[in-house]
LOLUMSE-397889 format. One record per residue (C-alpha): residue number from 0; x, y, z. Coordinates in steps of 0.2 Angstrom, whole numbers. Example, Ala and Ser with C-alpha at 12.3 -4.5 7.8 and 13.67 -1.06 7.14 Angstrom:
<recs>
<rec><i>0</i><east>62</east><north>-22</north><up>39</up></rec>
<rec><i>1</i><east>68</east><north>-5</north><up>36</up></rec>
</recs>
This chain:
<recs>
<rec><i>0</i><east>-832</east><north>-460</north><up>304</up></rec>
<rec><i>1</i><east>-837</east><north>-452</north><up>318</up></rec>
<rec><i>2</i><east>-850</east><north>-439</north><up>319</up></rec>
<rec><i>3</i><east>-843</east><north>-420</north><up>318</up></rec>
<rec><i>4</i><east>-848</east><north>-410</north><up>334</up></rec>
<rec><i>5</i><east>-854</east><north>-394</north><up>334</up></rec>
<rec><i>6</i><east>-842</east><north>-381</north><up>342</up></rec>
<rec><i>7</i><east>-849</east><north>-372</north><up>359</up></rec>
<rec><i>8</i><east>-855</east><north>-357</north><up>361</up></rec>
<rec><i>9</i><east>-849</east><north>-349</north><up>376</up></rec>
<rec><i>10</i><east>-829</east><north>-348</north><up>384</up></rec>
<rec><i>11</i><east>-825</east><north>-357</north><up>400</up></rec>
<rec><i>12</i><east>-815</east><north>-347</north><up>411</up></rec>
<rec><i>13</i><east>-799</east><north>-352</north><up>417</up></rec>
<rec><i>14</i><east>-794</east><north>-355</north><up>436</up></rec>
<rec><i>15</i><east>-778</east><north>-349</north><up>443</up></rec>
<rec><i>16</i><east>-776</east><north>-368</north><up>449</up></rec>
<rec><i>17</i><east>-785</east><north>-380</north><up>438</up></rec>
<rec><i>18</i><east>-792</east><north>-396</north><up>445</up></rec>
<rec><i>19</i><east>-790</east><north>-409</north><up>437</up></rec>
<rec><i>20</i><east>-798</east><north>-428</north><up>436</up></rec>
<rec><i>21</i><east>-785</east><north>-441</north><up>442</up></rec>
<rec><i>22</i><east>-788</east><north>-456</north><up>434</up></rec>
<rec><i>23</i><east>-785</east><north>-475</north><up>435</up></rec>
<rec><i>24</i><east>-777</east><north>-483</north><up>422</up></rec>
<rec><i>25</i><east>-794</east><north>-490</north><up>413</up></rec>
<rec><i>26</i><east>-797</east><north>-469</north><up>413</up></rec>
<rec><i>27</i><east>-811</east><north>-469</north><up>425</up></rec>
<rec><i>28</i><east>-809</east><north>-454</north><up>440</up></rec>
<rec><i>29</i><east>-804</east><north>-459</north><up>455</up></rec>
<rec><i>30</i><east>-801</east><north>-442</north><up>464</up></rec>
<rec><i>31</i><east>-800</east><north>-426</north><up>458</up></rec>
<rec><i>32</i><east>-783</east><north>-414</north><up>465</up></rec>
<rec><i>33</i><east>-773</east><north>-397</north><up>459</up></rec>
<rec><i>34</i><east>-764</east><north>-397</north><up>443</up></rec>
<rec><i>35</i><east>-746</east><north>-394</north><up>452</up></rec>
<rec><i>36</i><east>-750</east><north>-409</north><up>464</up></rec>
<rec><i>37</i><east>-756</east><north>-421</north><up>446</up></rec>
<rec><i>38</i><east>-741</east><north>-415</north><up>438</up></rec>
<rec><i>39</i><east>-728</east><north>-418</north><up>452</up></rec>
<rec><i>40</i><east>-735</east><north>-433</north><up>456</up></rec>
<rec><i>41</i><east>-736</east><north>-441</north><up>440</up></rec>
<rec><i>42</i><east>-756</east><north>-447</north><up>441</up></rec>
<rec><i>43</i><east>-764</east><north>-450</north><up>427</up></rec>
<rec><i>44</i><east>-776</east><north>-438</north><up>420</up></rec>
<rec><i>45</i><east>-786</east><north>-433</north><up>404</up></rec>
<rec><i>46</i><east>-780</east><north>-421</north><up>389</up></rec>
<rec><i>47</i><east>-784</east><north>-417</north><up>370</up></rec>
<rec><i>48</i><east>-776</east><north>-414</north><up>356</up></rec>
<rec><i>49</i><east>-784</east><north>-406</north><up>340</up></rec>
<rec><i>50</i><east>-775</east><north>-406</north><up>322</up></rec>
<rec><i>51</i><east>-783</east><north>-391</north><up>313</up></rec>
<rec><i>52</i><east>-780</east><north>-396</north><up>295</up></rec>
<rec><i>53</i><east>-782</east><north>-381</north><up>280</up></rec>
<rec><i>54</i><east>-791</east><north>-384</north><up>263</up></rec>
<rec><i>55</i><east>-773</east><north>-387</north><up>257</up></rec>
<rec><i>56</i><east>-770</east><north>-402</north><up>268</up></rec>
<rec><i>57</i><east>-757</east><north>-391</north><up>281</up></rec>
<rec><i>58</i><east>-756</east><north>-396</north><up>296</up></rec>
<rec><i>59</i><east>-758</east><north>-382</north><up>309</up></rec>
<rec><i>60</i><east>-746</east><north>-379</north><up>321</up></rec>
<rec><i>61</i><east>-741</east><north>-370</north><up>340</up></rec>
<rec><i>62</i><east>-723</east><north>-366</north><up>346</up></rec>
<rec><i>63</i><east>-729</east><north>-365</north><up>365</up></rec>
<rec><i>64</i><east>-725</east><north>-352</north><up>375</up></rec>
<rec><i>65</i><east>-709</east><north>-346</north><up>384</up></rec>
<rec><i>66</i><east>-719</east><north>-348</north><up>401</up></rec>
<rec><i>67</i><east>-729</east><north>-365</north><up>401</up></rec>
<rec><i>68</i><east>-724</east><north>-378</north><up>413</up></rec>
<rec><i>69</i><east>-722</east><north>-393</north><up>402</up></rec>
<rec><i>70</i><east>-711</east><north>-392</north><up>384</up></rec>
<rec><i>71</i><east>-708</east><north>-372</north><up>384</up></rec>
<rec><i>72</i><east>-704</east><north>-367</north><up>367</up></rec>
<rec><i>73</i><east>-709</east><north>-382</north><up>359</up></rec>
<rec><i>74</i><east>-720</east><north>-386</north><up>345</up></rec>
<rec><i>75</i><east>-735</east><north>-397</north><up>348</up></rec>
<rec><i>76</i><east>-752</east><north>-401</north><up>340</up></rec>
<rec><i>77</i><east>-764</east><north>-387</north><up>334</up></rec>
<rec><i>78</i><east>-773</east><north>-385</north><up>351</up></rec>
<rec><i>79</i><east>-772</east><north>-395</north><up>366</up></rec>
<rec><i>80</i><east>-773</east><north>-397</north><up>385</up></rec>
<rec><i>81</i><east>-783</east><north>-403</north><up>399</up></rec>
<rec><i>82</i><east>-797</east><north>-406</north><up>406</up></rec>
<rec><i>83</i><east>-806</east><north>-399</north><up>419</up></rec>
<rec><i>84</i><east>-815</east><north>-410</north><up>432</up></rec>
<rec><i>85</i><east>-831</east><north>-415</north><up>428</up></rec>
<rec><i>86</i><east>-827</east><north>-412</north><up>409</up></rec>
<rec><i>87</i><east>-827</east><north>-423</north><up>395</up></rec>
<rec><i>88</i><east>-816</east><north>-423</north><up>380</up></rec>
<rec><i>89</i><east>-827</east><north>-417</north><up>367</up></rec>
<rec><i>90</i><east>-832</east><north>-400</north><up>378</up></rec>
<rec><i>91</i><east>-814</east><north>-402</north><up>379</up></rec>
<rec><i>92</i><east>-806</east><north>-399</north><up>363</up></rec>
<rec><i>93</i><east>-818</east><north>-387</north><up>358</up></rec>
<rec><i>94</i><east>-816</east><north>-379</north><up>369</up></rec>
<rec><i>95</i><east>-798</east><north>-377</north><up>368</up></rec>
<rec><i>96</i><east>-797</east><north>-373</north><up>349</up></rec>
<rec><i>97</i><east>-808</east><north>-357</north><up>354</up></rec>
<rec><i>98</i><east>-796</east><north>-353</north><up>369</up></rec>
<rec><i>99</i><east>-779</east><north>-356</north><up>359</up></rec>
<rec><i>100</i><east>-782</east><north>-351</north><up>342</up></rec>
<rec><i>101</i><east>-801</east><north>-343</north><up>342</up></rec>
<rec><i>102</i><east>-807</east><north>-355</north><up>331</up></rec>
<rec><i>103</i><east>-825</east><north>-361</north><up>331</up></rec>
<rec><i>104</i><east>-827</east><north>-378</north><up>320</up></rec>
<rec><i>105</i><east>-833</east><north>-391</north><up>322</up></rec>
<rec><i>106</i><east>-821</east><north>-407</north><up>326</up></rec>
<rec><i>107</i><east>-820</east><north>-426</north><up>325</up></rec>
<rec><i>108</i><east>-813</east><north>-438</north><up>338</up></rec>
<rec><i>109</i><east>-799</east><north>-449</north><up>329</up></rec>
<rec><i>110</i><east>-793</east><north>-459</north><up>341</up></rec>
<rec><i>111</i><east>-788</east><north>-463</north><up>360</up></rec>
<rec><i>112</i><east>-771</east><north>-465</north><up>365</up></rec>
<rec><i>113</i><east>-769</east><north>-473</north><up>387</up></rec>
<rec><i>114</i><east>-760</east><north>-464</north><up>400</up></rec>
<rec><i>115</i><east>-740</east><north>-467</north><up>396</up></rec>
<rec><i>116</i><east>-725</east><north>-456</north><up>402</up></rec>
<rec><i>117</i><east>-724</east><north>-454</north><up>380</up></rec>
<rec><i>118</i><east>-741</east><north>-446</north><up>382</up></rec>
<rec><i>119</i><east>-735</east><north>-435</north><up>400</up></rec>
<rec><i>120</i><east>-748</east><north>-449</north><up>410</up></rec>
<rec><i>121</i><east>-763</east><north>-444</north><up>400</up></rec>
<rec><i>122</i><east>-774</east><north>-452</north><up>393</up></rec>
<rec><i>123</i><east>-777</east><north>-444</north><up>378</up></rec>
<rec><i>124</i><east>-792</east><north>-440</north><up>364</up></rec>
<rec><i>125</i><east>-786</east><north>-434</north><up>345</up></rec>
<rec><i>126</i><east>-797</east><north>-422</north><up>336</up></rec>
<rec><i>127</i><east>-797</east><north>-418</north><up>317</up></rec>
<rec><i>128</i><east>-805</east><north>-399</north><up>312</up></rec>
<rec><i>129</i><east>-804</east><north>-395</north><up>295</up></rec>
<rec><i>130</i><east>-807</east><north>-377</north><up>291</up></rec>
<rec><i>131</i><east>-798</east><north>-360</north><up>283</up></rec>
<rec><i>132</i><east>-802</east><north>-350</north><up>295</up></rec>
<rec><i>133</i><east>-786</east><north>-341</north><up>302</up></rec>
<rec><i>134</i><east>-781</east><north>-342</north><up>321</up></rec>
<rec><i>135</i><east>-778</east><north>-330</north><up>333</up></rec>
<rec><i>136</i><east>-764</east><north>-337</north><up>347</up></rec>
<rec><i>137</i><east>-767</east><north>-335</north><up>364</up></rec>
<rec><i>138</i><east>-753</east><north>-326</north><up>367</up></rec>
<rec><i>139</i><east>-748</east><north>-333</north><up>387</up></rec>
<rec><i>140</i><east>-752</east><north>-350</north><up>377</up></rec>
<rec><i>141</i><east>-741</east><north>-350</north><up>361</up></rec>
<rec><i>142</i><east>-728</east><north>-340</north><up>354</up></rec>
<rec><i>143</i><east>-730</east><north>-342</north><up>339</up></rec>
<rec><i>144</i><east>-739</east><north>-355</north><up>326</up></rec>
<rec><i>145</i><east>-740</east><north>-359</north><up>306</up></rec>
<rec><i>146</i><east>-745</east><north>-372</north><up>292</up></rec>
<rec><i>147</i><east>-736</east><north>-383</north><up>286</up></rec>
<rec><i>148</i><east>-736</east><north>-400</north><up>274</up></rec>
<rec><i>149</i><east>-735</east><north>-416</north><up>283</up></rec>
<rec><i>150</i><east>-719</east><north>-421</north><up>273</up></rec>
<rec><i>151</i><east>-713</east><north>-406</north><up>280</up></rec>
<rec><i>152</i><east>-717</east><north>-408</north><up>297</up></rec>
<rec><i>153</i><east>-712</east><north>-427</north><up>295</up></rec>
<rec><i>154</i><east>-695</east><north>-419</north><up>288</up></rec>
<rec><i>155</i><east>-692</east><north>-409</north><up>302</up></rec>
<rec><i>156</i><east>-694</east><north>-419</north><up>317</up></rec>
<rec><i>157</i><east>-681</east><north>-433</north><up>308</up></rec>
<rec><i>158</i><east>-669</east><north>-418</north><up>309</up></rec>
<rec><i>159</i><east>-671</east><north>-407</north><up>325</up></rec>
<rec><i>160</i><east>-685</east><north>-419</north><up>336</up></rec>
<rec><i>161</i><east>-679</east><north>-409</north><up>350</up></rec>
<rec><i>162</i><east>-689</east><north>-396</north><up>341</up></rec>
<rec><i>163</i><east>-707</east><north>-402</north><up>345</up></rec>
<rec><i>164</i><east>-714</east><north>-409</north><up>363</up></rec>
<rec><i>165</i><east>-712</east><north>-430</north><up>363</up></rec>
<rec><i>166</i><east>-730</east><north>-432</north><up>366</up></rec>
<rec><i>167</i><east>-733</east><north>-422</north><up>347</up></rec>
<rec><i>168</i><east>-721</east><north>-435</north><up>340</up></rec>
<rec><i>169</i><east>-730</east><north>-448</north><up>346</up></rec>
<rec><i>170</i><east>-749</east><north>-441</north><up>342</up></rec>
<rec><i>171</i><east>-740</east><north>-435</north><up>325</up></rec>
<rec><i>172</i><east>-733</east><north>-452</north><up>319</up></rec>
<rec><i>173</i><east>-753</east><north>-461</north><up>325</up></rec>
<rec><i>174</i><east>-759</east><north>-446</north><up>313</up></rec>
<rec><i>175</i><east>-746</east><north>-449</north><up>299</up></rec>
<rec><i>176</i><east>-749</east><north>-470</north><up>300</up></rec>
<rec><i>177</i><east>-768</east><north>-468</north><up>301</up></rec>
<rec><i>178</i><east>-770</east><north>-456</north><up>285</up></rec>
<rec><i>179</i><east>-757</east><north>-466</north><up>273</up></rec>
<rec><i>180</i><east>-769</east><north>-482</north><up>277</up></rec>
<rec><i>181</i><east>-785</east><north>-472</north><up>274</up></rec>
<rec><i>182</i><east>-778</east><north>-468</north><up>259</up></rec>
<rec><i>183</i><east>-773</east><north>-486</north><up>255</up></rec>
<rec><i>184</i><east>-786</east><north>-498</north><up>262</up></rec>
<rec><i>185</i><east>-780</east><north>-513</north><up>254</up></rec>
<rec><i>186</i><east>-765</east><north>-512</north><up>263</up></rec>
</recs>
């Protein structure tokens, strides 16, 4: 299990162009360019994912906004995004569960997915938080957000998967996989 890391302390502003790190596919920055230039050219690049769990064992969460460029209106992991150049993951996912939900906890890294089109070419760092404390959505970021059970969530995407972002689905089903055999290590 790996070692929980303490949440920062201070926001980093956001640019009205993020740069971003383009990677190769071993993840190791070979330039650094404009978000809309990454995005249109389909270069791979760094993002997070954090699953902020309750005491209950719900899963938290986001219905992004009307106005994001990528999977409007869709449900996704707790918090997520990019990361800045120069950043590394673990600044990264802190420091978007502060921005997106105004959380401050500390968070663990799961696991790392490689840039495919199922991850929109990002390679991709899971984080687990586990707290009560109740979030605040950045409201140009999410619509709207909530708890729910894992069965429920598991429910739902088998019913309306057009409901939630293809790279949740994927992040969600390594999530789902990776508890039942913690749970189950003889398995």
């Amino acid at each position: 299990m790996e070692a929980l890391i303490k949440p920062l302390s201070t926001k980093t502003s956001l640019m009205s162009e993020e740069i971003f790190d383009v990677c190769d596919e071993t993840d190791r920055v070979i330039r650094q360019a404009p978000r809309s230039v990454v995005h249109a050219n389909r270069w791979l690049h760094r993002s997070v994912h954090v699953f902020v769990f309750n005491s209950q064992g719900e899963l938290l969460l986001q219905k992004r906004s009307a106005s994001k460029d990528e999977d409007p209106l869709k449900y996704t992991s707790s918090a997520s995004g990019h990361l800045h150049a120069g950043e590394d993951y673990d600044e990264a996912a802190l420091r978007e569960l502060d921005e997106e939900l105004g959380i401050q906890a500390g968070v663990r890294r799961l696991t790392k997915f490689g840039a495919t089109p199922e991850t929109s070419y990002e390679h991709t760092v899971i984080y687990r938080a586990d707290t009560d404390q109740a979030p605040t959505f950045l409201a140009d970021e999410i619509e709207t957000g909530g708890f729910y059970s894992l069965d429920a969530i598991d429910d739902w995407i088998a019913r309306r998967p057009d409901d939630f972002s293809r790279c949740f689905v994927v992040l969600f089903r390594w999530l789902v996989e990776h508890l039942a055999e913690s749970e189950n290590p003889a398995s």
